[in-house]
C-alpha positions in Angstrom: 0.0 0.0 0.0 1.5 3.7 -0.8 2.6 6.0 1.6 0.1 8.7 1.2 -1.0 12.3 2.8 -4.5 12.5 3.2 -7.2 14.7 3.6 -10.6 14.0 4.8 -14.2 15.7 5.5 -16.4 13.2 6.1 -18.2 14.9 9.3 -17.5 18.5 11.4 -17.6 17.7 14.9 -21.0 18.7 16.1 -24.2 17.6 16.6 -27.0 19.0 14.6 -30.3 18.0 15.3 -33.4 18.6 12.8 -36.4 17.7 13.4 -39.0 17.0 10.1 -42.3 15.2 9.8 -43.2 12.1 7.8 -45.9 9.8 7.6 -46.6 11.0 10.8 -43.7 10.6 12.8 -41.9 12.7 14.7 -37.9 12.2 12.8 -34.9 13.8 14.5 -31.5 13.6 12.5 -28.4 14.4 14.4 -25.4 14.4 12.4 -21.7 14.0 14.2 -18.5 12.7 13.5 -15.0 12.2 14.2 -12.0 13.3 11.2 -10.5 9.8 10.2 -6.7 11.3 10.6 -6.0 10.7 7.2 -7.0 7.4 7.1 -9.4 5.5 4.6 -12.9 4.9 5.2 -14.3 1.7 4.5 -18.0 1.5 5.4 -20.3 1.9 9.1 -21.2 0.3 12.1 -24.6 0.7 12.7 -26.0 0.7 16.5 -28.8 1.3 18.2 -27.8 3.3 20.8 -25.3 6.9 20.6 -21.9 6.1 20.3 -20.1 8.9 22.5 -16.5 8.9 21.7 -15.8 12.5 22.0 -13.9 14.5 24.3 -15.7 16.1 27.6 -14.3 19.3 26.0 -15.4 18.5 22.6 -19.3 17.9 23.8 -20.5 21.3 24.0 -23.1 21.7 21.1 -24.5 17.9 22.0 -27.8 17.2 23.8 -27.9 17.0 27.4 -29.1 13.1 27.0 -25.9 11.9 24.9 -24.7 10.4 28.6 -26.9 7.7 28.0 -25.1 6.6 25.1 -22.1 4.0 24.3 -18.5 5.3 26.3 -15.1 4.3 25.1 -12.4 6.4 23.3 -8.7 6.3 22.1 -8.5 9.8 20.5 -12.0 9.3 19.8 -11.7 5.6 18.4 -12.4 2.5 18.9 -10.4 0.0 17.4 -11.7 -3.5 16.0 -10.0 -6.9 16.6 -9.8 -8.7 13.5 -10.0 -12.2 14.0 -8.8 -14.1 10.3 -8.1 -17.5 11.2 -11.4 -18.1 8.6 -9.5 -17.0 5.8 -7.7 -13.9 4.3 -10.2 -12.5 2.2 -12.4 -9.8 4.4 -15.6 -12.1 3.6 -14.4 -14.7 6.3 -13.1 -11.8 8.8 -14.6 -11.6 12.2 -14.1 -8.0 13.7 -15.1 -6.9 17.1 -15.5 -3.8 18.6 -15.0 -5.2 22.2 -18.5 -5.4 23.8 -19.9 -2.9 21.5 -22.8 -4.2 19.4 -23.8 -3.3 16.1 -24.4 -4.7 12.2 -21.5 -4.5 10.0 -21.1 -2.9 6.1 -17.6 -2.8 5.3 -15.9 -2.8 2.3 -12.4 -3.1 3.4 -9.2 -2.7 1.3 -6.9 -6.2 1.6 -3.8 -7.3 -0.5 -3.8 -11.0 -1.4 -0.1 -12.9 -2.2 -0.8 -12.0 -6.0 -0.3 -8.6 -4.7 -2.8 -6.7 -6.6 -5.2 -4.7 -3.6 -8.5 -5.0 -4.0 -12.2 -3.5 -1.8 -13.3 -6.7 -0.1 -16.4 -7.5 1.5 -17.8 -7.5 5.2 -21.7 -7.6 5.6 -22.9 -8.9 8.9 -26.4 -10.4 9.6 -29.1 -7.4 9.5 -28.0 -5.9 6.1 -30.2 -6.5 3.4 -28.5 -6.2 -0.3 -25.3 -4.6 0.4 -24.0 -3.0 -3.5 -20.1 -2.1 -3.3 -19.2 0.0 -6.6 -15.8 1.0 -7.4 -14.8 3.6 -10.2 -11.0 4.7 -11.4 -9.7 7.1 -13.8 -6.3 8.8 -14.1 -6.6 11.4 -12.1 -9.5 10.0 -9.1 -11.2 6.8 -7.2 -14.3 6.6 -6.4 -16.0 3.8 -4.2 -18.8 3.5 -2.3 -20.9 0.9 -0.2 -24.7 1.0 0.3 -27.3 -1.2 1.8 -30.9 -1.7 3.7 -31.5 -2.3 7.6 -34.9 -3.4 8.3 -36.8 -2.3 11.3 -40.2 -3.2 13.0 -42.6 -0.8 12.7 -44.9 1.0 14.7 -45.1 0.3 18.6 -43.9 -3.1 18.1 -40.3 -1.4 18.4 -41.5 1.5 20.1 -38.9 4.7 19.9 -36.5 3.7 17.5 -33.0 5.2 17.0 -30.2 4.0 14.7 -26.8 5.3 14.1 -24.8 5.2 11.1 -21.1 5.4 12.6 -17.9 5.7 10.0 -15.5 3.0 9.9 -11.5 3.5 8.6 -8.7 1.7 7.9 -5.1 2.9 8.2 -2.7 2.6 6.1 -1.0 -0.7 8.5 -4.7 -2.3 8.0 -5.9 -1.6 11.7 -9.7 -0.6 11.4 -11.3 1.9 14.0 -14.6 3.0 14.2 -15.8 6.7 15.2 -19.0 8.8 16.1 -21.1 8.9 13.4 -25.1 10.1 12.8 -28.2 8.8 13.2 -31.8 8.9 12.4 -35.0 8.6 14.9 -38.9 8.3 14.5 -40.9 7.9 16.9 -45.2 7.3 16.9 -46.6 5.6 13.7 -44.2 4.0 11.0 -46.1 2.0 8.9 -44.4 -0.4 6.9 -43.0 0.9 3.7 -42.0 4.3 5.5 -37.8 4.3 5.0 -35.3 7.0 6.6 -31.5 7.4 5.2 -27.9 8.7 5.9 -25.3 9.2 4.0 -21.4 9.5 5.1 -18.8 10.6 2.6 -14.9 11.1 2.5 -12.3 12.5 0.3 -8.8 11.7 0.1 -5.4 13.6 -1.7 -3.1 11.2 -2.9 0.5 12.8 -4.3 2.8 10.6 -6.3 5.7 11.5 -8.6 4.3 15.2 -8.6 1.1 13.9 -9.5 -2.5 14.4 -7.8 -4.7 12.0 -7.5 -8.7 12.4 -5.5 -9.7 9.3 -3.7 -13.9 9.8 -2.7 -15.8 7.3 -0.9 -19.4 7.0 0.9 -21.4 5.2 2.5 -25.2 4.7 2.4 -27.5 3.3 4.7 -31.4 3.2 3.9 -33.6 2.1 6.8 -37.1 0.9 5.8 -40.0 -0.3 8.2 -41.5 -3.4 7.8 -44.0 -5.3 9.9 -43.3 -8.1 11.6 -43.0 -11.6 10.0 -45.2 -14.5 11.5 -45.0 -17.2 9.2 -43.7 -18.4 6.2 -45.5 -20.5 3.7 -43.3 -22.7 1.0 -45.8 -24.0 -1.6 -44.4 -26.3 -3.9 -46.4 -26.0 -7.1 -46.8 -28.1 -10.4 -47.3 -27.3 -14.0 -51.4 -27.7 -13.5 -50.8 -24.8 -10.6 -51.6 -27.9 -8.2 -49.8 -28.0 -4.5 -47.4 -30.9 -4.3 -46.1 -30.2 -1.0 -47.2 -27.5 1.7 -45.3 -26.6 4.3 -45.5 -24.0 6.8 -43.1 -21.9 9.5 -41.5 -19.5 11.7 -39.3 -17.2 10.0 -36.7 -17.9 12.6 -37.0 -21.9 11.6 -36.8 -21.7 8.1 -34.2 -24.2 6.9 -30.6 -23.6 5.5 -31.7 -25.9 2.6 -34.7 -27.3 1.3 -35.3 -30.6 -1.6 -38.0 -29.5 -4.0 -39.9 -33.1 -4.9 -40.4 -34.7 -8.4 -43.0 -32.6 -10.6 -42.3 -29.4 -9.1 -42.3 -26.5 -11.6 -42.7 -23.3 -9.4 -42.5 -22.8 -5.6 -44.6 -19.7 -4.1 -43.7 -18.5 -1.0 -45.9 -16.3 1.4 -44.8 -14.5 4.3 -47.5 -13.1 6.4 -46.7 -10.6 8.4 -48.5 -8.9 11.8 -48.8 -4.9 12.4 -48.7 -3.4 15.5 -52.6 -2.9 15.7 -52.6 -6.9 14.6 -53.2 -6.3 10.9 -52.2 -8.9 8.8 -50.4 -8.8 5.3 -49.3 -11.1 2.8 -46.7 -11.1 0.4 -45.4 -13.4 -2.4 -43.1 -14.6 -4.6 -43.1 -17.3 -7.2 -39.6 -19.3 -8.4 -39.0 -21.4 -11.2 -37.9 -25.1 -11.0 -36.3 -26.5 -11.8 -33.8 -23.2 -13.1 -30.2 -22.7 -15.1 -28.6 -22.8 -11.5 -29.7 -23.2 -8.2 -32.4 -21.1 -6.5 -32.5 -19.2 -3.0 -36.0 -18.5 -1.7 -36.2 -15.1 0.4 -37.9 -14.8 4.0 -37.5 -12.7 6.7 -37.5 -12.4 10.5 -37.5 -10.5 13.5 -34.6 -9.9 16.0 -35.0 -9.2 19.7 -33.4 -5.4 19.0 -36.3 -4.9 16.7 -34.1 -5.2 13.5 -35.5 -7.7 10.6 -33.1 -9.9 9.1 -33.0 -11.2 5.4 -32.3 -15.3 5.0 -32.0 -17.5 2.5 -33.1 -21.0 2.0 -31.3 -22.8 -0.7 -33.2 -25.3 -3.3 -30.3 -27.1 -5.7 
């Protein structure tokens, strides 16, 4: 990796609160952040509570209530242990932020024995459809990472609060996190209703005289859905006849699942429960047999009120 001076802007360090209404909630954004020293960024963790790495000194346009909030700072960082005993590549990386929890995007930057560096992978379990896009030219990079968190809506969940906090990497590979923004609603989210942040960072590269702009961001959407209370796989023949029914809990849905003999199509329906107890359905019809092997979608509900995507394969 090259030796480089850096500059970066990806949040001023204060806390701006602004309060807007939509679909009749109540939404404060505060945004806050930490410089990254020069260093790269490389995606967000995402909490549910304030992450309150600043200085005392440093606090004074913050809300009285950020107290409450996550404490633990090293120049206003807090450093990951990266655990790679899985394998080099960043997709079998294990990070921990001591006993800070949170959901994982990263796209970090890793050099394999080939020695050509490359922007890996690191989704955890609560991010739905993470995109990773990466753009060069002569003179500027460009990269950037985006994805969906899913939360319950309405009072199932109650007050909710998430926080989109940046995530660099030095140029050593040691990865830090630091106080990032969030978004809050509060009253009725119905499902559909969706929130977003976005973090972004520019870097000055100078080699052999020459100038070279590195940009990255990050983007999280947040979108409310009700909460799943069963799944129904329907294993359908060409005459639109059931072969095999089976039912679940999105939580027991299985890894894997054999399609029997005749099968042309498998419907699945999720029905999902509002916080008033409304019911909803939704569906979605496979092919089988296809070219390659299918994954059937479903859904379900953590205890800290975020929904998870899962996948059942069907070879």
């Amino acid at each position: 990796m090259k030796n480089k001076e850096k500059r970066f802007g990806v949040c001023e360090i204060f806390c701006l609160f602004l309060s807007v209404s939509l679909c009749g909630c109540s939404l404060a954004v505060p945004e806050a952040g930490e410089e990254g020293g020069g260093d790269r960024m490389i995606g967000s963790l995402i909490t549910r509570e304030f992450l309150d790495l600043l200085p005392e000194e440093e606090k004074g346009g913050f809300p009285g209530d950020v107290d409450s909030g996550i404490h633990s700072a090293e120049e206003g960082r807090l450093y990951a242990e990266i655990d790679k005993s899985k394998g080099e590549d960043p997709a079998y990386w294990e990070l921990s932020f001591g006993e800070l929890d949170g959901i994982q995007m990263l796209a970090p930057l890793w050099t394999p024995e080939e020695g050509e560096a490359y922007w890996g992978s690191l989704c955890t379990e609560g991010i739905t459809d993470p995109d990773i896009r990466y753009n060069e030219s002569d003179d500027s990079e460009e990269h950037s990472i985006s994805g969906t968190v899913y939360l319950l809506s309405g009072k199932e969940n109650g007050h909710t609060a998430c926080y989109a906090n940046p995530v660099y990497q030095t140029a050593d590979g040691k990865i830090y996190v630091t106080q990032g923004h969030g978004v809050s609603a509060s009253g009725d989210s119905p499902e559909g209703m969706e929130l977003s942040s976005t973090l972004s960072g520019e870097t000055t590269t100078v080699e052999n005289g020459k100038t070279k702009t590195e940009k990255s961001s990050v983007s999280v959407r947040y979108a409310f859905m009700y909460k799943p209370v069963r799944v129904t796989v329907c294993q359908m023949d060409g005459r639109h006849q059931v072969i095999k029914e089976e039912d679940y809990r999105p939580e027991d849905m299985p890894e894997e699942l054999t399609a029997q003999a005749g099968t042309e199509y498998i419907l699945v329906e999720i029905e999902k429960e509002g916080p008033s107890g409304e019911k909803t359905m939704s569906r979605e019809v496979y092919n089988y047999p296809a070219d390659e092997e299918i994954y059937l979608t479903s859904f379900f509900a953590r205890e800290d009120g975020i929904v998870a995507k899962q996948e059942t394969r069907v070879p």
